[in-house]
C-alpha positions in Angstrom: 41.9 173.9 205.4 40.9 171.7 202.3 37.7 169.8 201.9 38.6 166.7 203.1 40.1 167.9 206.3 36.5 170.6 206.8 35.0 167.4 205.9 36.4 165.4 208.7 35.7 167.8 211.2 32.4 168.7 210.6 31.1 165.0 210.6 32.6 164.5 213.8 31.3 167.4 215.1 27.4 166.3 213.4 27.8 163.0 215.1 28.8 164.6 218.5 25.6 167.2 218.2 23.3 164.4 217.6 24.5 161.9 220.6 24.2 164.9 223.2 20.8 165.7 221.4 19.6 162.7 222.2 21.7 162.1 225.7 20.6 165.0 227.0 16.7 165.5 228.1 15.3 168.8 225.7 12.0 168.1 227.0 12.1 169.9 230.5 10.8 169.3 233.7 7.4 167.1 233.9 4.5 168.8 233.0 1.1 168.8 235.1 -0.6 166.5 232.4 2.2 163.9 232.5 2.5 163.7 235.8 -1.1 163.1 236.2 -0.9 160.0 233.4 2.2 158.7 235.2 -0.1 158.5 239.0 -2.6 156.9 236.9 -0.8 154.0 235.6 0.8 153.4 239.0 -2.4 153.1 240.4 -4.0 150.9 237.5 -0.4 149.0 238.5 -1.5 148.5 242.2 0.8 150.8 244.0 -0.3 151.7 246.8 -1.3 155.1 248.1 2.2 156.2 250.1 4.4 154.7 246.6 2.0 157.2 244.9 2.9 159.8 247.1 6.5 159.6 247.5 6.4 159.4 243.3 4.2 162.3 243.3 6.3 164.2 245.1 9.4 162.9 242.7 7.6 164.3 239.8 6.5 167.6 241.2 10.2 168.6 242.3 11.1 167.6 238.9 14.4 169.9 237.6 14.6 168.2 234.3 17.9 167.2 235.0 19.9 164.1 234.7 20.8 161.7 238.2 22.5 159.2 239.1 20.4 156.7 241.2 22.8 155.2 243.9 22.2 151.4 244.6 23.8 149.6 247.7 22.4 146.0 247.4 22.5 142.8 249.9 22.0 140.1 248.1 19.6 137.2 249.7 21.4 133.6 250.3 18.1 131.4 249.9 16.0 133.5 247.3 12.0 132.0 246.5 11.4 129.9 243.7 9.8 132.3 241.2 8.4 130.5 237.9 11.1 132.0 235.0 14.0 131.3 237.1 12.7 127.8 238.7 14.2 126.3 242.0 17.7 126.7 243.0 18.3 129.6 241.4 20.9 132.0 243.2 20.2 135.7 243.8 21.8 136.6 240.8 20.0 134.6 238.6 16.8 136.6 240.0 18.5 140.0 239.2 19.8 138.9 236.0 16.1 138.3 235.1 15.0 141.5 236.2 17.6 143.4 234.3 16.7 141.5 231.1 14.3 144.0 230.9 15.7 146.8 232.7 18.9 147.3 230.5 17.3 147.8 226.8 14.6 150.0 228.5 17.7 152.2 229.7 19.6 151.9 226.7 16.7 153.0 224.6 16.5 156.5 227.0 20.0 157.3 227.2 20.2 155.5 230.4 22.6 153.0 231.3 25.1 152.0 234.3 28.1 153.7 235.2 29.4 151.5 238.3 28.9 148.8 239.7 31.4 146.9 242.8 31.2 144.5 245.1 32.1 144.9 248.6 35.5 144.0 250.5 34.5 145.1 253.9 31.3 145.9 256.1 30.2 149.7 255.9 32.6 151.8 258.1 30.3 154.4 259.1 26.7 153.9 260.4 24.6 156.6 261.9 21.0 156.6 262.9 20.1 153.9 261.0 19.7 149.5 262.7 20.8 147.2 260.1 23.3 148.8 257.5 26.2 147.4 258.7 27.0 145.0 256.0 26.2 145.6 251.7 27.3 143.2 249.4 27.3 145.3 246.2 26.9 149.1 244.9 25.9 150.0 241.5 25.3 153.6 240.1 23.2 154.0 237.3 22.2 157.1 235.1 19.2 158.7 234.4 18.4 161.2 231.6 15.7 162.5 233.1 13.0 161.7 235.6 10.3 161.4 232.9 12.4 158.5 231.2 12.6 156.4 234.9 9.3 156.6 234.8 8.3 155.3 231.6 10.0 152.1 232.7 8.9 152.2 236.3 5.3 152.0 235.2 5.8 149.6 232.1 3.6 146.4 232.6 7.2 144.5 231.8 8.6 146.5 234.6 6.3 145.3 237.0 6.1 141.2 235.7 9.7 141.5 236.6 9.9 143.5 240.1 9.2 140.3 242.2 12.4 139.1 241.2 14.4 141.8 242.0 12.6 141.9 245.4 13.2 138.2 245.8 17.1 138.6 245.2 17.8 140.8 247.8 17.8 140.9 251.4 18.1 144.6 251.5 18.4 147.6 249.2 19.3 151.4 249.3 18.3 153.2 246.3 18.4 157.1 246.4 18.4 159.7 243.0 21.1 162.6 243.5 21.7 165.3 240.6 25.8 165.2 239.7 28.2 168.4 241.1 30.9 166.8 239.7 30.6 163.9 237.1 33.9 163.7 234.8 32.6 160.2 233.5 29.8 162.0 231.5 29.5 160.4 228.0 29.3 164.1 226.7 32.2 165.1 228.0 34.1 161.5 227.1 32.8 161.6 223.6 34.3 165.2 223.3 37.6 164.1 224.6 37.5 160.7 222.1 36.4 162.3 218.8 38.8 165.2 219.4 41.7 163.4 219.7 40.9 160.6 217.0 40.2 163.6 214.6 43.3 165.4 215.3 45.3 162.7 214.9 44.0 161.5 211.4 44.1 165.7 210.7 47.5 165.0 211.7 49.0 161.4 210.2 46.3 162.0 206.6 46.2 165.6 205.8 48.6 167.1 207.3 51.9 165.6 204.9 
């Protein structure tokens, strides 16, 4: 192999190591100390005692794994007037407010969306639960870790903005699960990309 070609490969292969270094969470699981600074800011925030103990309980079971936090969304037909949106403004106007914020905060922790659909039919299985017949959306979004939903759960920004994702919907699901199978990981996508672009410059450049 000449230069060029051990050239090509091992800059690919530098710029894969440092996207999964910093897509993947090297920090572990939350640690006692963090835990305790996250509870305090939610209650400087004003959450209330059983949101601090559901989130407590989120941070102690910690696996310092990635999720994927699984939305289903109905959106509200007469949202409030809230004051950056004004009056009129539809249900997506509120939740395109709301992720005005939410979307650099992800981006900047290796977090970001990986579905999102709406609804052609009214759910076709319901069990033990009034009222989940009909979901006008579903969106999946992942999570490098648990510490980094956290940091933007209990930003200030975060919480100027809540109301209006509150205000856009009628009802919401939202539940973390860790992936078994997940083929549309990034890592593994990236791998796939820079392996066949490489080979086939190898191929068409230095391979004559």
């Amino acid at each position: 192999m000449n230069n060029k070609r051990l050239w090509l490969w091992l800059i690919s292969l530098g710029v894969y190591v440092a996207f999964c270094l910093w897509y993947t969470n090297l920090a572990g699981p939350l640690s006692e100390g963090e835990i305790a600074g996250f509870i305090t800011r939610m209650e400087q925030g004003g959450a209330s005692p059983e949101r601090v103990a559901t989130m407590r309980r989120f941070m102690e079971e910690d696996t310092g794994r990635q999720f994927i936090m699984i939305n289903a969304l109905d959106m509200r037909e007469d949202p409030p007037d809230l004051p950056a949106t004004g009056p009129d403004a539809t249900a997506s106007d509120l939740i395109n407010h709301y992720m005005e914020h939410m979307y650099p905060a992800q981006f900047a922790r290796a977090s970001h969306p990986v579905f999102f659909g709406r609804a052609v039919f009214d759910a076709m299985d319901v069990s033990g639960i009034e009222g989940a017949e009909h979901w006008e959306q579903g969106a999946l979004f992942r999570y490098r870790s648990r510490r980094d939903i956290l940091e933007i759960a209990t930003n200030p920004a975060f919480a100027e903005r809540h109301d209006y994702k509150m205000g856009a919907l009628e009802k919401t699901i939202a539940f973390p699960v860790e992936a078994v199978l997940y083929y549309s990981d990034l890592r593994f996508i990236l791998a796939l990309l820079l392996f066949s672009l490489v080979s086939l410059i190898d191929l068409l450049i230095y391979r004559r």
